[in-house]
C-alpha positions in Angstrom: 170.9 -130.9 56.5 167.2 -129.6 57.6 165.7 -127.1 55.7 165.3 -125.0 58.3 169.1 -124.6 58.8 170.1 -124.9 55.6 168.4 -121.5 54.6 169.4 -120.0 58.0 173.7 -121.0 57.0 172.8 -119.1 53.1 170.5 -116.2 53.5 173.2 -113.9 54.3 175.3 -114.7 51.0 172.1 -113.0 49.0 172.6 -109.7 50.8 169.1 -108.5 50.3 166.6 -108.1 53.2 164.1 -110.6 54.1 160.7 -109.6 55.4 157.0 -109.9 54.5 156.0 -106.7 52.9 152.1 -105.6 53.8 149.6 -106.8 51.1 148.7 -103.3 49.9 152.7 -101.8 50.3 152.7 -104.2 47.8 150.0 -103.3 45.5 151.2 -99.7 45.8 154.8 -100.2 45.0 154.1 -102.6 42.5 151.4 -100.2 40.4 153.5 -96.9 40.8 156.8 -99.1 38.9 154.9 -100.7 36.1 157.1 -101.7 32.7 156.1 -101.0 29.9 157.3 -103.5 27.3 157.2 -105.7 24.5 158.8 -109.3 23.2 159.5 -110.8 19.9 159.8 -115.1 19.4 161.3 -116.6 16.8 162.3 -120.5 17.2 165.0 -119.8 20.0 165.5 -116.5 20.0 163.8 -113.8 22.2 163.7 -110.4 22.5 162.7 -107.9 24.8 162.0 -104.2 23.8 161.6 -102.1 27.0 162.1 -98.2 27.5 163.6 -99.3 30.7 166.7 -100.5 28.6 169.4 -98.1 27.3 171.5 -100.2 25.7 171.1 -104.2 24.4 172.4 -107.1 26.8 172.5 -110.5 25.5 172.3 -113.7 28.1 172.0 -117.4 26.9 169.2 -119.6 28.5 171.0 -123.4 28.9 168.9 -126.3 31.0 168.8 -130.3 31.1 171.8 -131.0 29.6 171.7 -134.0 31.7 175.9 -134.7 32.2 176.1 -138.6 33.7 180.1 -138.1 33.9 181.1 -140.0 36.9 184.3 -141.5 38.3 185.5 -143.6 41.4 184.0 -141.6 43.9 180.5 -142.3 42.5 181.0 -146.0 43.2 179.0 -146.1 46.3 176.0 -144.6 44.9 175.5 -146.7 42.0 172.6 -147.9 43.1 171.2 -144.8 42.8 172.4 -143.4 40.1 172.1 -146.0 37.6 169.3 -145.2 35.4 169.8 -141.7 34.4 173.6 -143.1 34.0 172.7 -144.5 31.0 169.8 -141.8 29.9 171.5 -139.4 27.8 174.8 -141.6 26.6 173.9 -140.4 22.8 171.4 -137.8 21.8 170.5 -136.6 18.3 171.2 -132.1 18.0 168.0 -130.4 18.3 168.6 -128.0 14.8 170.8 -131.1 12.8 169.9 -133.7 14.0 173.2 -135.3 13.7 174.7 -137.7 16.7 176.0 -135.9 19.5 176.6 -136.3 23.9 175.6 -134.1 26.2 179.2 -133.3 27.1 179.6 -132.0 23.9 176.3 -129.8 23.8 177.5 -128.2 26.9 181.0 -127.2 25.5 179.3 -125.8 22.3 177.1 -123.6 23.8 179.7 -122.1 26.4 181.9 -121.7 22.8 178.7 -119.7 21.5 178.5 -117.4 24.6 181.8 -116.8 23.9 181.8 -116.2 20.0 178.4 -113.8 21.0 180.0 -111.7 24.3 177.4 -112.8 26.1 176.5 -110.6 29.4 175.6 -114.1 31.2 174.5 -117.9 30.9 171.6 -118.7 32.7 171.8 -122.6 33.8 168.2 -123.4 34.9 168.7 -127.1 36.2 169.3 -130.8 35.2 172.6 -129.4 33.7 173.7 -133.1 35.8 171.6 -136.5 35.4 172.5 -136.9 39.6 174.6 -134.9 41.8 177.5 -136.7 40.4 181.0 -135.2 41.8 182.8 -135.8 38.7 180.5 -134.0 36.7 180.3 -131.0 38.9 183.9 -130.9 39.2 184.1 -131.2 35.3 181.5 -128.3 34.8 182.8 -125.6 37.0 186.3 -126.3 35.2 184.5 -125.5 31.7 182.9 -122.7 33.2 186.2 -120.8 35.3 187.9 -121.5 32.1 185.2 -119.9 30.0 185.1 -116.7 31.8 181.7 -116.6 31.7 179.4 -115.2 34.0 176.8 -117.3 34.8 173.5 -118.1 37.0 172.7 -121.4 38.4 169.4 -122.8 39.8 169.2 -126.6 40.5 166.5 -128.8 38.2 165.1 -132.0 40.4 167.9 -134.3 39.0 170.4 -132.3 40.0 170.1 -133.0 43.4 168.5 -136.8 42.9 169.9 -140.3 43.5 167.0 -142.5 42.5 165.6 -144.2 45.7 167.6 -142.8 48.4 165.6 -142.5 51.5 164.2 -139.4 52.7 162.2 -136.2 51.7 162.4 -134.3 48.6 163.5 -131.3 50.5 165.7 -132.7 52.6 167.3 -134.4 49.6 168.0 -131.2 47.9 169.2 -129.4 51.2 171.9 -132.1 51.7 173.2 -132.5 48.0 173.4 -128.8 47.6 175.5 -128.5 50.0 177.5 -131.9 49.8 178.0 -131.5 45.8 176.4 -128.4 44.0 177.0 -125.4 46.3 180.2 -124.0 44.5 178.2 -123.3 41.4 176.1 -120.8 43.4 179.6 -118.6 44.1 178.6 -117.6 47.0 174.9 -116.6 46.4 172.0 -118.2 48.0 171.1 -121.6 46.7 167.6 -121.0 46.4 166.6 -117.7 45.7 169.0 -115.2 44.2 169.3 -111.8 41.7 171.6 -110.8 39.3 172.0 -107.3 37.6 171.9 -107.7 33.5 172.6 -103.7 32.9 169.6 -102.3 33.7 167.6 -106.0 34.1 167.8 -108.0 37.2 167.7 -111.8 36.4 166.3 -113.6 39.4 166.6 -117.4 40.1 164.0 -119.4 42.1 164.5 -122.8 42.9 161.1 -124.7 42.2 163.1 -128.6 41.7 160.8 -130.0 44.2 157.7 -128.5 42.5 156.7 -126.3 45.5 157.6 -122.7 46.2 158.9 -122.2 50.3 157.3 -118.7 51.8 161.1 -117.3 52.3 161.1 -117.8 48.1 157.7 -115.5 47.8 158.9 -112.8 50.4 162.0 -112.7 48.2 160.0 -112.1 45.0 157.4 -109.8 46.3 160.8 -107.7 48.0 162.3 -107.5 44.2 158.9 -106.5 42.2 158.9 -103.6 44.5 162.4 -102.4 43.1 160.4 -101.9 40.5 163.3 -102.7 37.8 162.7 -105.2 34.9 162.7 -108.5 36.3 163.1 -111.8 34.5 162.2 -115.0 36.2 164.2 -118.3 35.7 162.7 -121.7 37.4 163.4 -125.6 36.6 159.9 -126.3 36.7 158.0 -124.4 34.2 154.6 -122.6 35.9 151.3 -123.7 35.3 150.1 -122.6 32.0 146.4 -123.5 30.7 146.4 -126.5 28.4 149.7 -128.1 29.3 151.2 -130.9 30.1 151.5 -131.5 34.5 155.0 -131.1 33.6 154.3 -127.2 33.6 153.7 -128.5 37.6 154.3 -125.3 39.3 151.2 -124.1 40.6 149.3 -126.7 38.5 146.1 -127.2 40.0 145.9 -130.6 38.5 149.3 -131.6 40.2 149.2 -134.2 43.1 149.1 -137.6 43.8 147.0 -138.3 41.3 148.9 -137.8 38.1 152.2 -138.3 39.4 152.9 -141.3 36.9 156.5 -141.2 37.5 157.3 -141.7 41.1 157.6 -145.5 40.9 160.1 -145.4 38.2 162.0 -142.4 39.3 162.1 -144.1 42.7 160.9 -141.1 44.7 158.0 -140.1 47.5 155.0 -140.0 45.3 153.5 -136.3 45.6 150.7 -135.4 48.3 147.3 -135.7 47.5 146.8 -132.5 48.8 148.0 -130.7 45.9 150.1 -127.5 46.0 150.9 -125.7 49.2 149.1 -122.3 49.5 152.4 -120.3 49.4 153.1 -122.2 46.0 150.0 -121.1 44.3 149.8 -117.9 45.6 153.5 -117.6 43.6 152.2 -118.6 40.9 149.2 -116.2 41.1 151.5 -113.2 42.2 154.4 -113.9 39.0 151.7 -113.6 36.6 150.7 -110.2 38.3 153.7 -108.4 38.6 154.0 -105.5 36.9 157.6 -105.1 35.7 158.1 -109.2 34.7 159.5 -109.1 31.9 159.3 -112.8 30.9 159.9 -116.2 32.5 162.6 -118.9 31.8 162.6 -122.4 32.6 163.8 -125.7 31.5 162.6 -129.2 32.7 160.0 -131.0 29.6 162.8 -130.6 26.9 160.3 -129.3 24.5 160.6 -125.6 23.4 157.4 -123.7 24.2 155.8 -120.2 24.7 152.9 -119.3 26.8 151.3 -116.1 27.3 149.8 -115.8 30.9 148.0 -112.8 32.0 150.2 -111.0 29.3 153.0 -112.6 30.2 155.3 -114.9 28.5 156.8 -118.0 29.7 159.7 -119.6 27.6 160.8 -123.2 27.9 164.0 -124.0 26.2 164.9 -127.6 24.7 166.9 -129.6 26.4 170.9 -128.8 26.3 171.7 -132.5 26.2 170.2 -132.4 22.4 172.1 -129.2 21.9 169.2 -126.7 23.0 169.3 -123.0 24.9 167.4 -120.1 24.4 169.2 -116.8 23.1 167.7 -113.7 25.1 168.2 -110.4 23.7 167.0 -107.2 26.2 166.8 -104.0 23.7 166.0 -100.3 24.1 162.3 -99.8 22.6 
């Protein structure tokens, strides 16, 4: 499916208006709603203290769990799938260090959102090694059952089979709607918000490293709201003195230190760099006034950066037994 009808079949499953807003509506609005708070980080728990809070919601950060489940319907794209098949068949937990799978991470941390009430599980991508209908299938079963309200946003495996022809984009337009579109329930695939009591939770799909201009109208439309926002992306933003995994906005990113594309059997990325939409997103995230925090998943190495006063969390990988426990409290 082509981008450009692919987002023209979802945007009306977000049910919020899409339109540019005017540079300086967009100062205004954005200075007259600042928030005013503060965060506490210990190993991989956060916690938000805002006075725009009244009483505490809990959600549970979960990404790269990396499920390679797959049955007779994945027969004819073995070819492609082969690789990460075998990448995560036995992983070592993250706190124990004892033997574990990432099947087993992933129904241990849906029993801890239980056992904690959670108010919702954030899934910020790789939760599947390839778009891999058995695992899908096998996911949203563990998830209905749970009861659980959760978030997705798709990582850049999710949607991959290793050296299928054809764009990036394209790629993730036609396996989002082939395999993954039930986990969005409905919402938009790429750009969506979620009320956490008084917190809106948006998710912004980044898998493909770039940001699309719909995806920046859509954020500068929710800082104006001017509610406490937190941002969850696959690919961690840019952050000064990181790795080019943090490739989102990364001025560094490009053809030129893509190491990976060979091996990953994927079109290298362009010399050119980042689009301008993608690193004005980057610019305008670490700007906005009432951002609370960001969440993102994707080097499966827990992290903290501080950007322009505000923080970015990356949570270890779920396939090791990671996630990130958020906490939003009244200051």
């Amino acid at each position: 499916m082509k981008r450009r009808s692919f987002l023209r079949t979802s945007t009306a499953a977000i049910g919020i208006p899409f339109g540019l807003a005017a540079a300086s509506t967009y100062g205004a609005t954005a200075a007259e709603n600042s928030t005013s708070s503060s965060f506490a980080y210990d190993k991989n728990r956060v916690r938000f203290f805002t006075k725009e809070v009244t009483k505490p919601h809990k959600i549970l950060v979960v990404a790269d769990t990396h499920l390679f489940l797959d049955d007779e319907r994945g027969k004819p794209y073995r070819e492609f799938s082969g690789r990460m098949a075998a990448a995560y068949n036995q992983t070592k937990h993250f706190e124990t260090g004892e033997v574990t799978n990432p099947e087993a991470c992933f129904v241990r941390v849906l029993e801890r959102a239980q056992a904690q009430n959670v108010d919702l599980v954030a899934l910020v991508g790789d939760i599947f090694s390839f778009p891999s209908e058995a695992a899908i299938d096998w996911v949203g079963e563990k998830l209905e059952t749970s009861k659980l309200r959760y978030t997705y946003v798709a990582g850049n495996h999710d949607w991959h089979y290793e050296g299928m022809p054809g764009s990036l984009e394209d790629l993730r337009a036609t396996w989002i709607d082939k395999r993954l579109k039930p986990l969005y329930q409905g919402n938009h695939p790429l750009m969506s918000a979620y009320d956490v009591g008084e917190v809106r939770l948006l998710t912004i799909d980044n898998s493909h490293y770039q940001i699309l201009p719909e995806q920046l109208e859509f954020f500068r439309l929710q800082v104006q709201t001017g509610k406490p926002l937190v941002l969850t992306v696959h690919i961690p933003l840019f952050a000064a003195g990181r790795q080019i995994g943090f490739g989102c906005g990364n001025p560094n990113w490009g053809a030129k230190t893509d190491r990976n594309y060979q091996l990953e059997r994927r079109p290298r990325w362009p010399a050119t760099g980042h689009t301008q939409v993608t690193m004005g997103f980057h610019s305008e995230v670490f700007s906005a006034p009432n951002l609370l925090g960001v969440f993102a998943g994707h080097t499966h190495r827990q992290s903290c950066d501080l950007i322009n006063g505000i923080p970015q969390f990356v949570t270890d990988d779920n396939a090791s037994g990671g996630f990130m426990e958020v906490e939003f409290l009244p200051s």
